[in-house]
DRENTI-528853 format. One record per residue (C-alpha): residue in one letter; x, y, z. Coordinates in steps of 0.1 Angstrom, whole numbers, plus 5000, padded with zeros to 4 digits. Example, Ala and Ser with C-alpha at 12.3 -4.5 7.8 and 13.67 -1.06 7.14 Angstrom:
2
A512349555078 S513749895071 
//
This chain:
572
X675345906167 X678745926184 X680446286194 X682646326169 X680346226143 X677746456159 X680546766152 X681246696118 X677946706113 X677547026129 X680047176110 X678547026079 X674947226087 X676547526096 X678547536059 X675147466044 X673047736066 X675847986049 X676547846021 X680047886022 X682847746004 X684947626029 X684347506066 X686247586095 X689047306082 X689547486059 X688447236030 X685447266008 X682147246022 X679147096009 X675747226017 X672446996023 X669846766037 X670646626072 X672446286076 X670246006059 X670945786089 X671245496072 X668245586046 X664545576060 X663145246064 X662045036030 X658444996018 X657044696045 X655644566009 X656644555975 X655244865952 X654944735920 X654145095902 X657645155910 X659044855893 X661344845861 X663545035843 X667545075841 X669545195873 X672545375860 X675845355876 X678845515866 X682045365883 X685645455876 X686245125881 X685244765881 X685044595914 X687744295913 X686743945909 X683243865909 X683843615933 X681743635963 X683443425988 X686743605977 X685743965970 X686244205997 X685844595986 X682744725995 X681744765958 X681844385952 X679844285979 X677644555973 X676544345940 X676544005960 X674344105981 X671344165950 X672743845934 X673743575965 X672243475997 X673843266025 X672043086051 X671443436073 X671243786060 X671444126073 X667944306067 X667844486039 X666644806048 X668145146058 X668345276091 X669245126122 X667644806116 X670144736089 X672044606118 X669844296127 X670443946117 X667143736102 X666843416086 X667343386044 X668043066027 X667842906064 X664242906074 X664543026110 X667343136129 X669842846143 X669142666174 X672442686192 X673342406217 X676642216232 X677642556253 X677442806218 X679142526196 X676542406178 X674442556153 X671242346137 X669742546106 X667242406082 X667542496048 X664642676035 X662742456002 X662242535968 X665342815961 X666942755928 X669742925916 X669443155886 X669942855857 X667142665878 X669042395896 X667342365931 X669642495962 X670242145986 X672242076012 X675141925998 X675442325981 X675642416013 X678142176026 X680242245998 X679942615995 X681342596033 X684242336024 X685142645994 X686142906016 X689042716026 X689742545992 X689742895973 X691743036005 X689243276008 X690443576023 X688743556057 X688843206062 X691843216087 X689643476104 X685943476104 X685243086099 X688642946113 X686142816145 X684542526120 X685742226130 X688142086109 X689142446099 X693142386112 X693042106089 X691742306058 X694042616063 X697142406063 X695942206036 X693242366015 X692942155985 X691941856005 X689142036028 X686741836046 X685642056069 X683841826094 X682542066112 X679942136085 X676941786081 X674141796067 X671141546064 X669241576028 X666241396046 X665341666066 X666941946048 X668641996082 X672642166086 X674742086113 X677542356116 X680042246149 X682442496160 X685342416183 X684542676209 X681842916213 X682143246194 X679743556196 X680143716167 X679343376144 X675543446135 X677143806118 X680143646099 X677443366084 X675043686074 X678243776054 X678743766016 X681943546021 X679343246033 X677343276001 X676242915997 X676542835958 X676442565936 X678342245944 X679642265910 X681342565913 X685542525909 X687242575939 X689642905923 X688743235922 X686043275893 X687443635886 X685443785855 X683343445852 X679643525873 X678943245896 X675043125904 X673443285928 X670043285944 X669343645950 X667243865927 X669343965904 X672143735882 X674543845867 X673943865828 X677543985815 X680744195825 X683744365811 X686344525835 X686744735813 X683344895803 X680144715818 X678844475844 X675044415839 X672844275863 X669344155851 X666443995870 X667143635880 X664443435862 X663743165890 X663543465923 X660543485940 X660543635968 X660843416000 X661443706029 X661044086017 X663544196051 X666443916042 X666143886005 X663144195989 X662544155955 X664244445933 X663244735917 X665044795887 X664444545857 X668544595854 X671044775868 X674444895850 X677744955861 X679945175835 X683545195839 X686045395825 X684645785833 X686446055854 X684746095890 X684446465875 X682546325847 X680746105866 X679046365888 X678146565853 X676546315840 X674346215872 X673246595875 X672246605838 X669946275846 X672246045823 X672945815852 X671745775883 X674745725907 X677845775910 X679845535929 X682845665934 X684245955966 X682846255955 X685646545944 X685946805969 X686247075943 X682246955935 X680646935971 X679147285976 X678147295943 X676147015950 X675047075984 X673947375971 X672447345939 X671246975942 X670746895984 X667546695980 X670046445959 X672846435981 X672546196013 X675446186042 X675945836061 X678445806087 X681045526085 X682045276115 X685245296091 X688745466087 X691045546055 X694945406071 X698345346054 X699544956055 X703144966064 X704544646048 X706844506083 X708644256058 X710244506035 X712944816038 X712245036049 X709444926070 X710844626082 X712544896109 X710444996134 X712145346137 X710745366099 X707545306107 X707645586136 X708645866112 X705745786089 X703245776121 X704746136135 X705246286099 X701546276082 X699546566092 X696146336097 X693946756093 X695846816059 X694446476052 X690946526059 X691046886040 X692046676006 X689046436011 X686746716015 X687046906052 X685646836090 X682046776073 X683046436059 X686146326083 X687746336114 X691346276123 X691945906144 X694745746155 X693845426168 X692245176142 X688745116163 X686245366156 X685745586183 X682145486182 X683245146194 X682945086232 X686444936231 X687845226219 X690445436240 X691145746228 X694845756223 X697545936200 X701245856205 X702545996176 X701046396178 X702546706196 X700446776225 X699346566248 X698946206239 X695446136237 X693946316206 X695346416174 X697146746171 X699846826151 X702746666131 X706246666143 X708446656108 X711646726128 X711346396151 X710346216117 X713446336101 X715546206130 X714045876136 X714845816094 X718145876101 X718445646131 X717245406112 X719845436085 X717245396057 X717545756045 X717845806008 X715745456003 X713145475974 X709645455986 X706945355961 X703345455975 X700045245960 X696945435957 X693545415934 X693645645911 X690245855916 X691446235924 X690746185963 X692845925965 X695346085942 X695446385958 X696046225991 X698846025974 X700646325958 X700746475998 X702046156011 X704646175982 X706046475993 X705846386030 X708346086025 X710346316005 X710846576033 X711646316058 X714446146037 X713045876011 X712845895975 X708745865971 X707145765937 X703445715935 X702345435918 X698245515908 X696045195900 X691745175890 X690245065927 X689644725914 X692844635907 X694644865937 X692544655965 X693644315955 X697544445941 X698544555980 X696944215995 X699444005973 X703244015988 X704743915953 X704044225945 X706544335972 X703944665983 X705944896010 X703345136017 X699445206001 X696545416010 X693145206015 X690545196042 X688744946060 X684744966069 X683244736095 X682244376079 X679844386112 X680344566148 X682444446166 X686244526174 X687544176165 X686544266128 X689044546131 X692144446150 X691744106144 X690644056105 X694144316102 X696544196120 X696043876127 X698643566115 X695443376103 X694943726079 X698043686063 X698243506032 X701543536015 X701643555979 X697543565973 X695343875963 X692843785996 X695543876023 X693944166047 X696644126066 X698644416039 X701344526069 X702244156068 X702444126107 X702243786121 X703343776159 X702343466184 X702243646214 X699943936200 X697643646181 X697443456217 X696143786229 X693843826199 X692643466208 X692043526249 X690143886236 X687643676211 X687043396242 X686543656265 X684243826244 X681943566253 X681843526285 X683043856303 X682144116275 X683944396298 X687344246305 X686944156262 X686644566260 X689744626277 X691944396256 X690744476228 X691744856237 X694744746248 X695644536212 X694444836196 X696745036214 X699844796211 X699744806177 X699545186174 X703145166196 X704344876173 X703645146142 X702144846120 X699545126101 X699045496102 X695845536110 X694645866092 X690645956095 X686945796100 X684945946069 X681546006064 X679945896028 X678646106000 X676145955982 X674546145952 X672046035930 X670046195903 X666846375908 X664846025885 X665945795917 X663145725949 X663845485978 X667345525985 X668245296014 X671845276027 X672844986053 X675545036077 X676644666063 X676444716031 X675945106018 X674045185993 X671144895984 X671544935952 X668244705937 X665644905963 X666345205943 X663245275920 X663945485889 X661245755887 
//
């Protein structure tokens, strides 16, 4: 646990030994149970007396497309990973070991020749998908070949080392990819990159390398489930009221660390509730978790009145404002530098709930990272950590920019956390010269909406937790040209930035990263840092998570890949 997790925490306890309403922030506090860590470790074996059931889940929202090599809010992969495997997994268990890489639908993990470029997998035999159609090779082949056919939003950036990538990015339709053989004789996968990367073993453990079936159009499925392999399917879904997700018929369980066999008999998401509402309900036992941020106006009551339910994990993650570089007023740097020097990042973390659960940043790698350098250059004080706001330099720097007086529209998710923080940022842009409207959508919608640049997005709120650690998955995944996707919903690039120089450096960081790790850690500080002076995002605080679940639920597990595991919940 890094410092300044270790001091939110700290402050956390001490709210709870007093049970007081507000910590030294100045927010609400919630009382407690220590951090969960992660969750304690799983059950090594399956408990059967703890099988069955319905998991509740009451979500203000639906997740987006059910797509699972184009989805990318934690939510959604949250439900891929009980429904699809790829050819690696992350364990799924809580605790630190949620971290380590093993084997799934691959039966051991790749031998790795040619200098790191070559990866030799054997596909594990007898998986079917849910309708009973066995998983071959040729899935697997093809499954690879869709990421760049449905433009899959990190195919430019996790998996653009394939060979035959370059070809499938500039021309997706016709995708090859023949980087990727395979020999049906021998079950055996060939995967050859086109120079070594360190970091390739986590991105294939990710739900964006689902392998599915061969058959599967190359466009995003959106509301229509795709097969999967995992222990769950999904049985039907309505964005606006229900997703249900029922055993899968043809799972049995091949590896209980990369793929365990669920609890629940099925597991329901409801839409369409207040977060308010949704915490009621939990605490009267009429669901069993909500899954949305928790209201500030609600932690002490439950850290107080329910801490045996309540469970704090801290996030390798940070909330940060997109500043779109291709549209006024943003396209001007000075712009950009009144937004960085006019948000108080402390008022910030008071609306999401006080020092317990956040910490003011202003770089975009967490300051658990190794490559992190602590540095602030838009704060009064010293520049190093944050301090203060300076509204007077951000009223000049709009007026040297000549955009005073331009309208401002801000895109947030419409939960009362991210509505509250909203309505401050509103009145920010309005005190240093724009006209600022909010424009509130549900989180499923919001997510993909500020990806697309037809929908011409100036500034949002959103956050961004770590796919895997490493700093690449930070800096590069949001700011690289191969993230930026104009005119689709999978474009993590939201600031729009594409600059050569700054992707050749992205490039020698990533290539260094494999042979001198320490020279890596210093560019990736320094990209980190260049991009904080270039004003491309406002970087506003690393969170810790509120989970709270009813008193019915045992087992909770909660991965630092993934969060909460939703199927290893039992319901009591």
């Amino acid at each position: 646990m890094n410092l300044n997790r270790r001091r939110a925490w700290l402050a956390f306890v001490s709210c709870a030994a007093l049970a007081l309403t507000a910590c030294a922030s100045g927010g609400p506090g919630p009382a407690g149970p220590g951090p969960s860590a992660g969750g304690a470790p799983g059950p090594a074996n399956f408990e059967p007396q703890h099988s069955g059931g319905t998991l509740l889940i009451d979500s203000k929202g639906a997740p987006g497309t059910l797509d699972p090599q184009i989805n990318y809010d934690p939510a959604g992969w949250q439900i891929a990973e009980a429904v699809y495997d790829g050819l690696l997994a992350y364990q799924k268990v809580g605790g630190p070991d949620s971290t380590k890489i093993v084997p799934d639908l691959a039966t051991a993990m790749p031998t790795v020749t040619d200098g790191g470029t070559v990866y030799h997998f054997t596909l594990r035999p007898g998986i079917h998908f849910s309708n009973g159609q066995p998983v071959t090779v040729a899935d697997v082949q093809t499954s690879f070949q869709r990421i760049f056919k449905a433009s899959g939003p990190t195919s430019g950036t996790f998996y653009q080392n394939i060979a035959g990538a370059t070809q499938c990015l500039a021309h997706p339709a016709g995708c090859g990819l023949s980087g990727v053989t395979v020999d049906p004789a021998t079950n055996g996968i060939t995967i050859t990159l086109t120079r070594p990367d360190a970091e390739f073993a986590a991105k294939l453990a990710l739900p964006h390398a689902a392998i599915l079936p061969a058959s599967t159009p190359d466009t995003d499925q959106g509301i229509n489930p795709v097969l999967g392999t995992g222990p769950y399917a999904i049985a039907s879904f309505d964005p606006n009221s229900k997703l249900v997700l029922k055993r899968n018929p043809r799972f049995t369980e091949w590896s209980r660390t990369a793929q365990p066999r669920g609890y629940p008999d099925e597991i329901d998401y409801r839409y369409g509730l207040t977060v308010e509402a949704e915490v009621t309900e939990v605490e009267n036992g009429q669901a069993n978790w909500v899954n949305d941020p928790l209201p500030a106006d609600r932690l002490n009551e439950l850290g107080t009145k329910y801490a045996s339910q309540v469970h704090i994990n801290p996030q390798a993650a940070f909330w940060y404002l997109p500043l779109n570089v291709n549209l006024p007023p943003f396209n001007n740097p000075q712009a950009r530098q009144a937004v960085e020097w006019a948000v108080d990042r402390s008022a910030i973390v008071r609306l999401f709930g006080g020092s317990a659960l956040g910490t003011p940043v202003c770089t975009i790698l967490p300051p658990s990272y190794p490559e992190h350098v602590d540095y602030c250059a838009y704060t009064k004080g010293p520049p190093t950590t944050w301090s203060a706001p300076d509204l007077a330099k951000a009223q000049e720097l709009v007026q040297q920019s000549g955009t005073k007086g331009q309208p401002v529209a801000i895109v947030v998710q419409n939960d009362e956390v991210n509505l509250a923080i909203g309505g401050y940022l509103q009145s920010v842009l309005n005190q240093i010269g724009y006209q600022a409207t909010l424009k509130p959508l549900s989180p499923g919608v919001q997510f993909p909406y500020i990806q697309n640049s037809n929908n011409k997005v100036q500034i949002s709120l959103t956050q961004w937790y770590e796919d895997y650690p490493a700093a690449s998955d930070f800096v590069n995944v949001l700011l690289s040209c191969n993230s930026y996707h104009p005119g689709t919903d999978s474009s993590i690039n939201i600031s729009g930035y594409c600059d050569k120089d700054y992707d050749a450096a992205l490039d020698r960081a990533m290539a260094d990263q494999q042979t001198d790790p320490a020279k890596a850690r210093a560019e990736w500080g320094e990209l980190d840092r260049r991009a904080m002076d270039t004003a491309l995002i406002v970087p506003l605080f690393t969170p810790n998570y509120v989970d709270f679940v009813s008193a019915s639920v045992g087992n909770y597990q909660y991965s630092s890949s993934f969060s909460t595991i939703i199927d290893q919940m039992w319901v009591k």
